[in-house]
VEXGUKOL-93219 format. One record per atom (N, C-alpha, C): y, x, z negated. Coordinates in steps of 0.1 Angstrom, whole numbers, padded with zeros to 4 digits, always signed. Atoms other than C-alpha are relative to their C-alpha. Layout:
YXZ...
% end
This chain:
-0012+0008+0000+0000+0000+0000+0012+0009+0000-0013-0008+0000+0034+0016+0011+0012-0010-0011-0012-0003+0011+0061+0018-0016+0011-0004+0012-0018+0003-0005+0096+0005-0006+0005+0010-0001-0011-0010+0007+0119+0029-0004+0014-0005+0000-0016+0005+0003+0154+0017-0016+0009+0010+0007-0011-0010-0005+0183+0034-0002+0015-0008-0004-0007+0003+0008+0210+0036-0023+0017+0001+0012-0013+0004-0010+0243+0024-0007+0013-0003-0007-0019+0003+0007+0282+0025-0020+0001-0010+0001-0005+0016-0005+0299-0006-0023+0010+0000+0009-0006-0003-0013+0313-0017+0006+0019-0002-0008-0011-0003+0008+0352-0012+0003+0011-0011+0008-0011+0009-0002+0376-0041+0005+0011+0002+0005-0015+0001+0001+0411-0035+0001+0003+0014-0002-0008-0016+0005+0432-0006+0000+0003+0006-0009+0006-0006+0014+0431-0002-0035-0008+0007-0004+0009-0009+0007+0399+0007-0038-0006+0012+0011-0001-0010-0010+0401+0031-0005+0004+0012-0013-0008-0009+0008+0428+0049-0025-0004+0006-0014+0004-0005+0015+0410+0053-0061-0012+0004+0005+0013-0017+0004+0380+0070-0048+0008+0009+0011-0002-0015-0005+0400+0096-0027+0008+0002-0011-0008-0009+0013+0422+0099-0059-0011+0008-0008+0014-0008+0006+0385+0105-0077-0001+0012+0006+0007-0013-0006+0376+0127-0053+0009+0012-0001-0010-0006-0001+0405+0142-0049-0002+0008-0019+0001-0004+0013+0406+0152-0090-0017+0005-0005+0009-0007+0005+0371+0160-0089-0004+0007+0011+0000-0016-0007+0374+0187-0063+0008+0007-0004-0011-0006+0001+0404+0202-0079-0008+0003-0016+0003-0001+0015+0381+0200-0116-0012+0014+0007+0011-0013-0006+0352+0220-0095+0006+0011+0003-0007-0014-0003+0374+0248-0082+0003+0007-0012-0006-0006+0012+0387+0252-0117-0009+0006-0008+0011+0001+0008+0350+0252-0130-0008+0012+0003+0006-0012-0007+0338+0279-0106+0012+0018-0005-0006-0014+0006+0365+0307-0121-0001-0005-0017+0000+0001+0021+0363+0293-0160-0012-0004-0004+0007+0005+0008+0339+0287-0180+0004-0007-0009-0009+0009+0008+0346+0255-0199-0003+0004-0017+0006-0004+0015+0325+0267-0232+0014+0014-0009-0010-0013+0013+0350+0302-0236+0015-0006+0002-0017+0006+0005+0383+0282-0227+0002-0010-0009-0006+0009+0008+0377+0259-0252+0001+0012-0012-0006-0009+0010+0376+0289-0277+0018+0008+0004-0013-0010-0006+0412+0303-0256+0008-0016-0006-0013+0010-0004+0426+0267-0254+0002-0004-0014+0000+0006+0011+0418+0253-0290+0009+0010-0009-0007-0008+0005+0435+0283-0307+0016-0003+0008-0010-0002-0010+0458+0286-0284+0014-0017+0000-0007+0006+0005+0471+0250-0291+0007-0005-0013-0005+0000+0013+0469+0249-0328+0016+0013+0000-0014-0006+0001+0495+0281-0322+0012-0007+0009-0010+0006-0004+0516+0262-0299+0005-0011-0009-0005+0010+0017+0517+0234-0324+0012+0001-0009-0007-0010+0010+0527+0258-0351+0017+0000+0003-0017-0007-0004+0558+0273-0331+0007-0012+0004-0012+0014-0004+0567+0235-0316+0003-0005-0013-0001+0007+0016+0567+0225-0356+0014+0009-0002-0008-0013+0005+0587+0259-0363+0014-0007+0010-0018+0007-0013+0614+0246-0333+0008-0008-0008-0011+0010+0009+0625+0219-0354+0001+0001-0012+0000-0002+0013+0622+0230-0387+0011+0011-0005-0009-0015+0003+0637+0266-0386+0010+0001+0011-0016-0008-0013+0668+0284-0367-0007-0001+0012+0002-0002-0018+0666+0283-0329+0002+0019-0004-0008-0016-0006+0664+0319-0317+0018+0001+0005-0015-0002-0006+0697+0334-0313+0004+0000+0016-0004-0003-0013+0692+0341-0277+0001-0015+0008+0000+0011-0003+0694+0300-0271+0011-0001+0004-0013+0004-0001+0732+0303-0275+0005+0007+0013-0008-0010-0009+0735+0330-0246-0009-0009+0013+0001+0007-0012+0719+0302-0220+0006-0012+0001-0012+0009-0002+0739+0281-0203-0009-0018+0005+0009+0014-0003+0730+0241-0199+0001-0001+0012+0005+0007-0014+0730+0240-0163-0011+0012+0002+0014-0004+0001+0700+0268-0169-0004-0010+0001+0005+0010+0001+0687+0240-0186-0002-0011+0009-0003+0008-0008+0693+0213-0162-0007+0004+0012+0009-0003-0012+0677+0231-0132-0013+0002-0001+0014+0003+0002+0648+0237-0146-0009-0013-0005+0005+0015-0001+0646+0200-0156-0003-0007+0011+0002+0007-0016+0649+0194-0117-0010+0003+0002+0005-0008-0010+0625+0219-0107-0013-0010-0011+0013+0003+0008+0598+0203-0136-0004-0015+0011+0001+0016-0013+0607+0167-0111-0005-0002+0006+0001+0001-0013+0602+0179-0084-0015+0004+0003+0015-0006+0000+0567+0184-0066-0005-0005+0015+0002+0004-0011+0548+0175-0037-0004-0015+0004-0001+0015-0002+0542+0137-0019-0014+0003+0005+0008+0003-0003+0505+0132-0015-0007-0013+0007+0002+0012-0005+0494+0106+0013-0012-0006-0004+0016+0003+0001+0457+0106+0007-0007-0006+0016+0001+0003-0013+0453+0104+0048-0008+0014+0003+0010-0014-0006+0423+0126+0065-0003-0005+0013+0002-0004-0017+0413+0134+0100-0010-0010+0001+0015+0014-0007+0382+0102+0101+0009-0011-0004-0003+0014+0001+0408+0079+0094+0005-0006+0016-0007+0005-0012+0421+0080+0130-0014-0011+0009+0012+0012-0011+0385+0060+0141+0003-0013-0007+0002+0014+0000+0393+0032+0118+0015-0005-0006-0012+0005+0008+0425+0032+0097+0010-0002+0012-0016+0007-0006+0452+0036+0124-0005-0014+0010+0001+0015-0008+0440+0006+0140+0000-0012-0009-0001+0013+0012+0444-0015+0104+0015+0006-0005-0014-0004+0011+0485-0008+0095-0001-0005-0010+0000+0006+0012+0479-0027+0069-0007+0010-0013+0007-0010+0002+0451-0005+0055+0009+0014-0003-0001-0009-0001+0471+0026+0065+0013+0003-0007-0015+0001+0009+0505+0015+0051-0004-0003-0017+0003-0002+0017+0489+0007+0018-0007+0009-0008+0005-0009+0006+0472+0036+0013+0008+0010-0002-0008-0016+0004+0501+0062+0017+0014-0011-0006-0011+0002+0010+0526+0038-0002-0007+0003-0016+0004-0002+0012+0502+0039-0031+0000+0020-0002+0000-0010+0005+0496+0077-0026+0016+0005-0003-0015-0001+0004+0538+0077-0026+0004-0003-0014-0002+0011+0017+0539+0059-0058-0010+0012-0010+0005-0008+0008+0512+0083-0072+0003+0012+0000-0010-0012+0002+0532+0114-0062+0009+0000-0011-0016+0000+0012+0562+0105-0083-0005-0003-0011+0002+0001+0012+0543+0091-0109-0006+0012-0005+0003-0016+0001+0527+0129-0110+0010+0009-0009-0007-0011+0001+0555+0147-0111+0007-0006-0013-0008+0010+0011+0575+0120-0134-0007+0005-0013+0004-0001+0009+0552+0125-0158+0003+0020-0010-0004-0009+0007+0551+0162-0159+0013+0005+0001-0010+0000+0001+0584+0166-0157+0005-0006-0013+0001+0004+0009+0585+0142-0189-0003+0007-0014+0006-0013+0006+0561+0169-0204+0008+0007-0004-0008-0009+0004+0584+0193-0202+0013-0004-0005-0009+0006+0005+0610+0174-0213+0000-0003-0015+0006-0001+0016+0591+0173-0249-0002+0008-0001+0003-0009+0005+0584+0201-0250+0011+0013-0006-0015-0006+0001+0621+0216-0246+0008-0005-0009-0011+0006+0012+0636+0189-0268+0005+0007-0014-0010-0009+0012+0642+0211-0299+0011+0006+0009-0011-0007-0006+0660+0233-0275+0013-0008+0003-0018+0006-0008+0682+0208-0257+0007-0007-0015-0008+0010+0011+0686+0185-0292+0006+0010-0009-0009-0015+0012+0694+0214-0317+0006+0011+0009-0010-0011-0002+0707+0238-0292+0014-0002+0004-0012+0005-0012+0728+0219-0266+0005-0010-0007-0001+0015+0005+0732+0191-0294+0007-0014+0005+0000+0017-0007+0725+0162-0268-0009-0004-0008+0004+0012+0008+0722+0130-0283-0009-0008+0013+0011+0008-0008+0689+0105-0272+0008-0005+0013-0002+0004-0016+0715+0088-0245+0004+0009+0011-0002-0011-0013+0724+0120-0228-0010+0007+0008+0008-0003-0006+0689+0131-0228-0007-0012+0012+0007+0010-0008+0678+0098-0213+0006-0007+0013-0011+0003-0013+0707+0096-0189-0006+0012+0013+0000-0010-0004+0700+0133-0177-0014+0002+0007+0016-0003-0010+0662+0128-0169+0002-0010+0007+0001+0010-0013+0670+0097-0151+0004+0007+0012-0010-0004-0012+0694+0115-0132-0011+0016+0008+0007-0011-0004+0669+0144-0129-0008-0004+0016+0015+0009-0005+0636+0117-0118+0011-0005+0013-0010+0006-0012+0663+0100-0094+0001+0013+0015+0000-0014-0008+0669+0135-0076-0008+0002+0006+0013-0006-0006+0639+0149-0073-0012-0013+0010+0009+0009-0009+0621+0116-0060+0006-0003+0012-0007-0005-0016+0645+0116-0031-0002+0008+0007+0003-0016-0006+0642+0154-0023-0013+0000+0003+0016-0002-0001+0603+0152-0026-0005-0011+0013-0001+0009-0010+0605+0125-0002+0003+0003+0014-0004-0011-0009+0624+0142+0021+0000+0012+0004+0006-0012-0003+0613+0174+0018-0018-0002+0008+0019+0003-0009+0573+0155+0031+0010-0001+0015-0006+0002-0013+0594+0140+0057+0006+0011+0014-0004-0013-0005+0608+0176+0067-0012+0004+0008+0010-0012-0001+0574+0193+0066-0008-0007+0013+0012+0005-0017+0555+0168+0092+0008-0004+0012-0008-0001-0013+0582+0167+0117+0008+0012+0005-0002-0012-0008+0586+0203+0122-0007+0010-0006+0006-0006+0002+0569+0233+0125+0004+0014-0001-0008-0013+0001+0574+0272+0116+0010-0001-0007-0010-0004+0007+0605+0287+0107+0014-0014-0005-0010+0016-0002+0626+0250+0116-0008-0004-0023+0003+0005+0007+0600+0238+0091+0001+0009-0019-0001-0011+0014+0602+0266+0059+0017-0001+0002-0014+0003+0004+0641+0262+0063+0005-0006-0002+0000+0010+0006+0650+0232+0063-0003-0012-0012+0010+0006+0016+0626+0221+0033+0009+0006-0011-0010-0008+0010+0644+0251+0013+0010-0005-0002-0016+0007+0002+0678+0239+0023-0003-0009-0006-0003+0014+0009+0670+0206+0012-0002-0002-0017+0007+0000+0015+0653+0218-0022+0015+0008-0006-0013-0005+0009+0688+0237-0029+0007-0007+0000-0012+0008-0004+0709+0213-0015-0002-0012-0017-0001+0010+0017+0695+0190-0047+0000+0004-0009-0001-0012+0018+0696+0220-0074+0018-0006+0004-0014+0001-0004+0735+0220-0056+0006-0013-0006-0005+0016+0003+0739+0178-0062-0001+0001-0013+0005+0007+0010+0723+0177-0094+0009+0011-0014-0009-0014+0008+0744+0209-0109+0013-0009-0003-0013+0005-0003+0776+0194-0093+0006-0014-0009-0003+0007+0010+0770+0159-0112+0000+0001-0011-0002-0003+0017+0761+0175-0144+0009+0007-0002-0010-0016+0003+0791+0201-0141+0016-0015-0003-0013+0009-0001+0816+0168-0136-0003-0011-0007+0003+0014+0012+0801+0137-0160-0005+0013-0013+0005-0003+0012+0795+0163-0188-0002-0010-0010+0000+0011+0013+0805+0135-0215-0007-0010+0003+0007+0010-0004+0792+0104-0195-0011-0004+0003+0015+0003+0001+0757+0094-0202-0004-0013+0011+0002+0012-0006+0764+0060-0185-0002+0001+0011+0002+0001-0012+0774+0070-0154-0013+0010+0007+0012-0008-0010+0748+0100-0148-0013-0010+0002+0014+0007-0002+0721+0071-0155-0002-0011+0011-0005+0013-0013+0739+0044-0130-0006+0012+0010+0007-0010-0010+0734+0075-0107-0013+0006+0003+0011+0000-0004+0702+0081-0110-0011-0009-0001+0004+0019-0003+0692+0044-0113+0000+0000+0019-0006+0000-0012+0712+0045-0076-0012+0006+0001+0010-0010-0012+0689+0075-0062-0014-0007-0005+0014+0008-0001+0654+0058-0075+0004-0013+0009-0007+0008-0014+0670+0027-0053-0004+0009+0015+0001-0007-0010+0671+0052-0026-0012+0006+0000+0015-0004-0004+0637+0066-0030-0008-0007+0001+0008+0010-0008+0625+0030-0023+0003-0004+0015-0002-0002-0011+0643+0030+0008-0005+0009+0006+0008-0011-0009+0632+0060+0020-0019-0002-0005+0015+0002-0003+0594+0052+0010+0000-0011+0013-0004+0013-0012+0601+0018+0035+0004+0011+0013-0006-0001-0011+0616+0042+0061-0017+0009+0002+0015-0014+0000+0582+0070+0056-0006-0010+0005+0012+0009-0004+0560+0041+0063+0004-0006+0013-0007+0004-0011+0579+0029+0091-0004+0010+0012-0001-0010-0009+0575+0063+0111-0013-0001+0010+0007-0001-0012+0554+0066+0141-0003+0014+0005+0004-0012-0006+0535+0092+0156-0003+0014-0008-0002-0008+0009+0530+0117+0123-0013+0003-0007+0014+0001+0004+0493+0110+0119-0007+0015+0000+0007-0007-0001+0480+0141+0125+0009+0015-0011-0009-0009+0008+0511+0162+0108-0002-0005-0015+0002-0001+0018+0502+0141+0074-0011+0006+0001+0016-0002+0002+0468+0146+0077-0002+0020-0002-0003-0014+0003+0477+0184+0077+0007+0001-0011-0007-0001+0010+0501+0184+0055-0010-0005-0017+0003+0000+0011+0482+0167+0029-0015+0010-0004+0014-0010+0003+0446+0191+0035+0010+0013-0006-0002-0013+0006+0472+0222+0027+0008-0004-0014-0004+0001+0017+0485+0202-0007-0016+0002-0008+0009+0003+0009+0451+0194-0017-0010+0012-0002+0003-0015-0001+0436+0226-0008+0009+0017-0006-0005-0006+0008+0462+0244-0025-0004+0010-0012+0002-0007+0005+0445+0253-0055-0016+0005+0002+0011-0011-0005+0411+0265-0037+0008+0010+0008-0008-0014-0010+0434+0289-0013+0005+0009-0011+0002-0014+0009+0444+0310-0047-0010+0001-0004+0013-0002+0005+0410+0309-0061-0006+0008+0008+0006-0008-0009+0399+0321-0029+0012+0015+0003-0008-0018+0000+0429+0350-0026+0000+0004-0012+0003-0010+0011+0423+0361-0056-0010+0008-0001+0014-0006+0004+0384+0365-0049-0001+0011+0008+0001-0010-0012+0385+0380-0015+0011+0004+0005-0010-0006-0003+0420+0387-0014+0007-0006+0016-0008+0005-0015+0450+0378+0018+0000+0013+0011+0002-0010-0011+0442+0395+0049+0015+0004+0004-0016-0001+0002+0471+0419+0052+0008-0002+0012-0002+0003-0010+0493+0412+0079+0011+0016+0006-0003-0014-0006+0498+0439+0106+0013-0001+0005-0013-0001-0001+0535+0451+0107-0001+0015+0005-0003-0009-0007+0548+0477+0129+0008+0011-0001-0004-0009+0007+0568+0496+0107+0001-0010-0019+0004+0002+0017+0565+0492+0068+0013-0006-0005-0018+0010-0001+0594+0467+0056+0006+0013-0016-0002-0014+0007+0596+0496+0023-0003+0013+0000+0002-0015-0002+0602+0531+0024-0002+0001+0014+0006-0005-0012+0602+0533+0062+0002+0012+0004-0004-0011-0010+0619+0563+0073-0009+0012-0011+0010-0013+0006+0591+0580+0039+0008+0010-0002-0009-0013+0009+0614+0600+0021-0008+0004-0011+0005-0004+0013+0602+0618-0008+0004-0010-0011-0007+0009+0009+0600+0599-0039+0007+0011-0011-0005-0011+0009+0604+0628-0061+0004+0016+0009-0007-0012-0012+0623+0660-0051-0007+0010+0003+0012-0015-0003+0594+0688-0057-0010-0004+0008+0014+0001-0010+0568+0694-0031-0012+0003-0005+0009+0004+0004+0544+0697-0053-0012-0006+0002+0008+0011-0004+0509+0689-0047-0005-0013-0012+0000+0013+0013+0507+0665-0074+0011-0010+0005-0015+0008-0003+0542+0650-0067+0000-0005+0013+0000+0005-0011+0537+0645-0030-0016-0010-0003+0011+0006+0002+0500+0628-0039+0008-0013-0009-0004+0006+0011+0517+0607-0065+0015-0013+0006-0009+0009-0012+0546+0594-0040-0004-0006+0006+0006+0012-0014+0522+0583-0013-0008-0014-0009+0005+0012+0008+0504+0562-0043+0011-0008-0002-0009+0009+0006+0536+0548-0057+0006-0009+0015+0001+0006-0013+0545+0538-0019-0013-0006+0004+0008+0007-0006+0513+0525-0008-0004-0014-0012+0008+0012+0013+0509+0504-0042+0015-0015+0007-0012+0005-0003+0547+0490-0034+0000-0007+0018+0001+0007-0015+0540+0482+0005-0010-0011+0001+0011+0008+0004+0508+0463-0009+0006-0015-0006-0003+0016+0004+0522+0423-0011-0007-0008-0010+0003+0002+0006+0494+0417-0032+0003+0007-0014-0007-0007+0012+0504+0446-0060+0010-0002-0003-0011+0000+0003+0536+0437-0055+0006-0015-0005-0002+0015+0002+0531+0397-0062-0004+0007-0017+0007-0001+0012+0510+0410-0094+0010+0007-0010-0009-0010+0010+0537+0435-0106+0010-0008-0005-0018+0017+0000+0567+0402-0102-0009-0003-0010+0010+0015+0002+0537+0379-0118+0001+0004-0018+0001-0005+0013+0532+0401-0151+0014+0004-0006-0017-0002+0007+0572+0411-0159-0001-0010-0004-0002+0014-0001+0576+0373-0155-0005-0007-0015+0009+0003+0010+0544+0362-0176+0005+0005-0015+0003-0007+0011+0553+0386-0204+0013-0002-0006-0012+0005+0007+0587+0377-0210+0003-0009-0010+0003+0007+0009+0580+0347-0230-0015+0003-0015+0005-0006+0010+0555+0367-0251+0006+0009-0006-0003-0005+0011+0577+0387-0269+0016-0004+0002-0005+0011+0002+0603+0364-0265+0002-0013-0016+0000+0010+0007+0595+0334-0286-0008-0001-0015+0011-0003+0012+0567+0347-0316+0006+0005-0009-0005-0004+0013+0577+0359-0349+0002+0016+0001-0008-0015-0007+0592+0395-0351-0017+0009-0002+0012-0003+0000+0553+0405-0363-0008-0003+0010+0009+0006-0011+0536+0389-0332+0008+0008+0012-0007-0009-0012+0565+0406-0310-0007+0013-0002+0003-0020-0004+0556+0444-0321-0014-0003+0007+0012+0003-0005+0519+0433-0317+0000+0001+0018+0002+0001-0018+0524+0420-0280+0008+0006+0006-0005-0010-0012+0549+0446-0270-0008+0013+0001+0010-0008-0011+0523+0470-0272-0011-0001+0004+0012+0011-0007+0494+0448-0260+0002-0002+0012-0002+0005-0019+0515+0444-0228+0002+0015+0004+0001-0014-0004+0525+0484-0226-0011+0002+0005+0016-0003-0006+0488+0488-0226-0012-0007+0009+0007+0010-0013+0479+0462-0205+0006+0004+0008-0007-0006-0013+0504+0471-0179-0008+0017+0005+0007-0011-0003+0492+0505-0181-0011+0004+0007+0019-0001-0004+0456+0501-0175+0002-0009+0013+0000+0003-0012+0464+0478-0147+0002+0008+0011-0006-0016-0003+0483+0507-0131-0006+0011+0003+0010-0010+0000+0459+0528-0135-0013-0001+0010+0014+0008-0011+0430+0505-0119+0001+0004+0013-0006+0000-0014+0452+0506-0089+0001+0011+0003-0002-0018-0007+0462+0543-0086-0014+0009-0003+0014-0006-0002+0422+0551-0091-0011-0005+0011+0007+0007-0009+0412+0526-0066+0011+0009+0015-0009-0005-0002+0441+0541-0046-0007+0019+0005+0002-0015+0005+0432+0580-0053-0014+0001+0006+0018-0003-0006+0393+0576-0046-0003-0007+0010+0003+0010-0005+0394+0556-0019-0007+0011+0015+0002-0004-0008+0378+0570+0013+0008+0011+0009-0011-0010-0010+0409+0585+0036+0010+0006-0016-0001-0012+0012+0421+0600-0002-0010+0009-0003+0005-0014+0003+0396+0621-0007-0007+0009+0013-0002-0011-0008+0395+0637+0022+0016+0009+0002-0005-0012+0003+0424+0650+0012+0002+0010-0012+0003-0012+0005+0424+0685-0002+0007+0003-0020-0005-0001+0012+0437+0677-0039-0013-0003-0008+0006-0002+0014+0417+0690-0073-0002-0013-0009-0001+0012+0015+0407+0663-0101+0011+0006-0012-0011+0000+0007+0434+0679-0120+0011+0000+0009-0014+0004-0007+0460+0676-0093+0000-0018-0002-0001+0017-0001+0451+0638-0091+0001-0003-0017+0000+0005+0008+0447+0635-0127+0014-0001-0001-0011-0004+0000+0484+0649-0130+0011-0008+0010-0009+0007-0007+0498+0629-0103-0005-0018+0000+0001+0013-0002+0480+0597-0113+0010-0005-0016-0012+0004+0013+0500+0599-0147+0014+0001-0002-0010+0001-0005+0531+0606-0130+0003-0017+0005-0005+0006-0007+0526+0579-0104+0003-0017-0008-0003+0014+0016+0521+0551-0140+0011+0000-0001-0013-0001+0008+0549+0561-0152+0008-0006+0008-0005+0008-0010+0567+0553-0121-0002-0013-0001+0005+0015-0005+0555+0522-0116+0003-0010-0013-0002+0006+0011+0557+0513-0151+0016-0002-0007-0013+0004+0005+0594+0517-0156+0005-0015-0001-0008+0013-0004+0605+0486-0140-0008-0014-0010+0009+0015+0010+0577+0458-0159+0007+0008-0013-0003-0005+0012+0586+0482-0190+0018-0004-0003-0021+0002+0002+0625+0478-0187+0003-0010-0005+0003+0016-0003+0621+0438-0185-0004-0005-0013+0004+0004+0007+0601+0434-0212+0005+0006-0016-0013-0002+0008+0622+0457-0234+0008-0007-0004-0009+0013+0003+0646+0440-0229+0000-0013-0004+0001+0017+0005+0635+0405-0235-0006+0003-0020+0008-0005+0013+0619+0421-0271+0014+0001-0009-0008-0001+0003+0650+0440-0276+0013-0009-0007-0013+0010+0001+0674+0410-0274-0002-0009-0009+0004+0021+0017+0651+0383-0291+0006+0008-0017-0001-0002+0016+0657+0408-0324+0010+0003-0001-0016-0004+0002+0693+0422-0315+0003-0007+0011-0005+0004-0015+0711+0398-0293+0016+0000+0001-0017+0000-0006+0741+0415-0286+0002+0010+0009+0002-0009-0010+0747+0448-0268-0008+0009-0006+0014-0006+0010+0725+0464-0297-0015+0003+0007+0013+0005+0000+0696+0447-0285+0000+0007+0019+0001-0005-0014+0705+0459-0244-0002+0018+0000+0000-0014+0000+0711+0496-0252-0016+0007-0008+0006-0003+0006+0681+0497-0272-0011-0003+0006+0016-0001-0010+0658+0489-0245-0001+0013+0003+0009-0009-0010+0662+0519-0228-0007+0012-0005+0006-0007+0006+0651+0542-0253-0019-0002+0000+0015+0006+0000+0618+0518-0254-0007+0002+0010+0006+0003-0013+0611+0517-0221+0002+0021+0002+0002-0016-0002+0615+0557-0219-0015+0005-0007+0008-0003+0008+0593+0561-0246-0015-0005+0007+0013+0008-0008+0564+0535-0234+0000+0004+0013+0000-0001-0013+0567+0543-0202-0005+0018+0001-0001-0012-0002+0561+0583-0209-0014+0002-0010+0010+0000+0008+0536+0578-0238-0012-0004+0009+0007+0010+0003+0515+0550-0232-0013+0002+0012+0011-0001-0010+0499+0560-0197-0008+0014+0000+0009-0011+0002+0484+0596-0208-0011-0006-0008+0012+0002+0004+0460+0572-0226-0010-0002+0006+0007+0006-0013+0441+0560-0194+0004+0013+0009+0001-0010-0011+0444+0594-0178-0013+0008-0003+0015-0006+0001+0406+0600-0172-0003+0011+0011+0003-0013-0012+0394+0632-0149-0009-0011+0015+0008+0001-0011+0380+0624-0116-0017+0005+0002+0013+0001-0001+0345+0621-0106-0005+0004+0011+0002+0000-0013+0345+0623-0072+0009+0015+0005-0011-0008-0003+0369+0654-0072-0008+0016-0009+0000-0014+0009+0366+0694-0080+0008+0003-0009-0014-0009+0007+0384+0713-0108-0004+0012+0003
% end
C-alpha cells in the first residue's frame, strides 16, 4: 500500500499586506543570519550583558553627577546635526526582480507594497533616531538646558527633515546613475544639514514654530510618498536600489573576509612623485618609508587607521578618570600591535624579501615605520584623554608630550626578529 505523500504548501497570499510582512521577515532574517555567521551569539551575550549593565551605570551617572566639562565646549548646532543624521536613513521598497512576471501587471498590489515599505522606512529611522534622542537627553536637558517643548519641537523638526530628504534622496538614486547619481544625493543630504541648521540658528526660543514646521515637512513627505508612487518607468532602478540597501550589510561582512579588490590607478593618488619620507638613506630608513607608503596607499589600512582614531575617542572620553588611564594604554597597545600586523605582513611578503635587507635592518625599520604610523591615531586620542581631564589649553599642550612618549615607547614591545630573514 503506497503512503501519501503530503506536500507541504505556504498559504496562498491575499493582499498586500501579507506580500509585504513576509519580505519584511525575510528580509530581517537574512540580515539576523549574516550577523550569525561573524558572531557567536553564546560570547556576545557575555560582551553585550556586561557591556549594558556598564552603559546603564554611566547613563545613571549622566543625570545624577556633573556633565563632563568638555560638554560646554560643544556647540548646539553639533548637537542638532547629529540629531538629523540619527533621522535620516535609507527608503526600503521591498520590490525584486520576479515581481516584474506578476506585480507590475497588479498596480494595486505594487503600489501597496512600496507605500507600506515607505511607511516602514520612516518608521525605522523615526524610531532610531528617537533612540538616540534618549540616549543624549542628559546631555541636551542638563547641558543645553532644553525644556520637554523644545526637545519635542526639535525632533519634530528633525523627523520632518529627514523624511523628506530620505524620500528624495531614493528618488535621486533611481533616476540617475554614476557620478550625476553620488552628487546630487550628497547635495541634497547637505542641502537638509544647511535647512535644518538655518531653522534652528533663527527660531532658537520658538518651540511652536519649529514644531508647526516640522508638522509642515511630514505633510510634505506624504505628498511626496503620493508623487514616488505615481512615477513610471523606475521598476528595475528600485529593484536595484533596494538589492544594494538590503545587501548592504552582507557586502562588509564579505570585505572584511575576503577583502575590496583594489582598484587599478595609474599613478598613486599619495606620495606620487615618492620622495623620501625620512631624510637618511639608510637601509633601514628607505625599507621603512616604502612600508609607511605602501600601508597609506592601501584604502583598506587607511579606512582601518580613520575607523580606530574615530572608535577610540569615546573611550577615553566618557569613563571615569581610572577607566581612561586603563583604556589609554589598551588603545596605545592595540594600535600598536595592529601596526605591527601590517608592517610584518608588509616586510615578509614575497617581492619584500627578495629584497636584500638583514632581520635586523627590518627589525629596526619596522619599529621606526610604527612609530610613524602611530603618531597620528596617537595624537587624537591624546588629545581626547588629555582634554576630558584638563579642558583648557592644559589639557591640548599636554597631548603632545603623550603622544611622543606612546608613540616612541609603546611599539619596541611588538618588535619581534624576523624568521624568514638573516642576521
Amino acid at each position: 500500500m503506497k503512503e501519501k505523500v503530503e506536500i507541504q504548501r505556504k498559504p496562498r497570499i491575499l493582499h498586500p499586506g501579507q506580500l509585504f510582512r513576509r519580505r519584511v521577515l525575510s528580509h530581517w532574517k537574512h540580515q539576523i543570519s549574516v550577523m550569525k555567521s561573524v558572531a557567536d551569539w553564546t560570547v556576545m551575550l557575555y560582551i553585550l550583558i556586561p557591556g549594558l549593565l556598564l552603559g546603564g551605570g554611566l547613563y545613571m551617572e549622566l543625570w545624577t553627577s556633573p556633565l563632563p566639562a568638555w560638554v560646554e565646549w560643544i556647540p548646539q548646532q553639533a548637537a542638532a546635526a547629529a540629531l538629523l543624521f540619527m533621522f535620516s536613513g535609507n527608503v526600503l521598497l521591498f520590490v525584486e526582480e520576479g515581481d516584474m512576471l506578476f506585480l507590475r501587471q497588479q498596480p494595486r498590489w505594487m503600489k501597496g507594497l512600496m507605500l507600506r515599505g515607505m511607511v516602514y522606512s520612516i518608521t525605522v529611522t523615526t524610531l532610531k533616531g528617537l533612540l538616540f534622542l534618549l540616549i543624549a537627553l542628559p546631555f541636551l536637558y542638563r547641558g543645553f538646558q532644553l525644556d520637554s517643548w523644545t526637545l519635542i519641537a526639535w525632533g519634530l523638526l528633525a523627523a520632518g527633515t529627514a523624511w523628506c530628504t530620505n524620500l528624495m534622496v531614493q528618488r535621486i538614486r533611481v533616476r540617475f546613475l554614476g557620478f550625476k547619481k553620488w552628487l546630487f544625493s550628497n547635495f541634497m543630504r547637505w542641502l537638509s544639514y544647511a535647512f535644518y541648521l538655518t531653522i534652528f540658528t533663527l527660531l532658537p526660543g520658538m518651540p511652536a514654530s519649529a514644531a508647526v514646521t516640522g508638522l509642515l515637512l511630514m505633510a510634505v513627505a506624504v505628498l511626496l510618498m503620493r508623487l514616488r508612487l505615481s512615477m513610471q518607468g523606475s521598476f528595475t532602478a528600485d529593484t536595484r536600489e533596494d538589492a544594494r540597501i538590503r545587501l548592504w550589510l552582507t557586502d562588509i561582512v564579505l570585505v572584511q573576509a575576503v577583502g575590496k579588490p583594489p582598484r587599478i590607478r595609474s599613478k598613486a593618488w599619495l606620495f606620487r612623485r615618492s620622495r623620501r619620507i625620512y631624510r637618511s638613506s639608510a637601509p633601514e630608513k628607505r625599507f621603512a618609508g616604502a612600508g609607511v607608503k605602501a600601508f597609506l596607499r592601501n584604502p583598506e589600512n587607511l579606512l582601518l587607521y580613520v575607523q580606530f582614531s574615530v572608535v577610540a575617542i569615546p573611550a577615553v572620553l566618557f569613563p571615569p578618570i581610572v577607566i581612561k588611564l586603563i583604556m589609554y594604554g589598551a588603545l596605545m597597545l592595540l594600535v600598536s600591535y595592529l601596526l605591527r600586523i601590517k608592517w610584518t605582513a608588509f616586510a615578509e611578503a614575497e617581492f619584500s624579501l627578495v629584497l636584500p635587507f638583514s632581520g635586523t635592518q627590518q627589525m629596526s625599520a619596522g619599529t621606526l615605520a610604527v612609530r610613524t604610523l602611530m603618531l597620528i591615531p596617537a595624537l587624537i586620542i591624546s588629545l581626547a584623554f588629555s582634554f576630558s581631564i584638563w579642558p583648557s589649553w592644559i589639557g591640548l599642550l599636554s597631548a603632545v608630550p603623550l603622544t611622543l612618549i606612546s608613540s616612541f615607547s609603546v611599539p619596541i614591545l611588538f618588535s619581534l626578529p624576523s624568521l624568514k630573514r638573516k642576521y
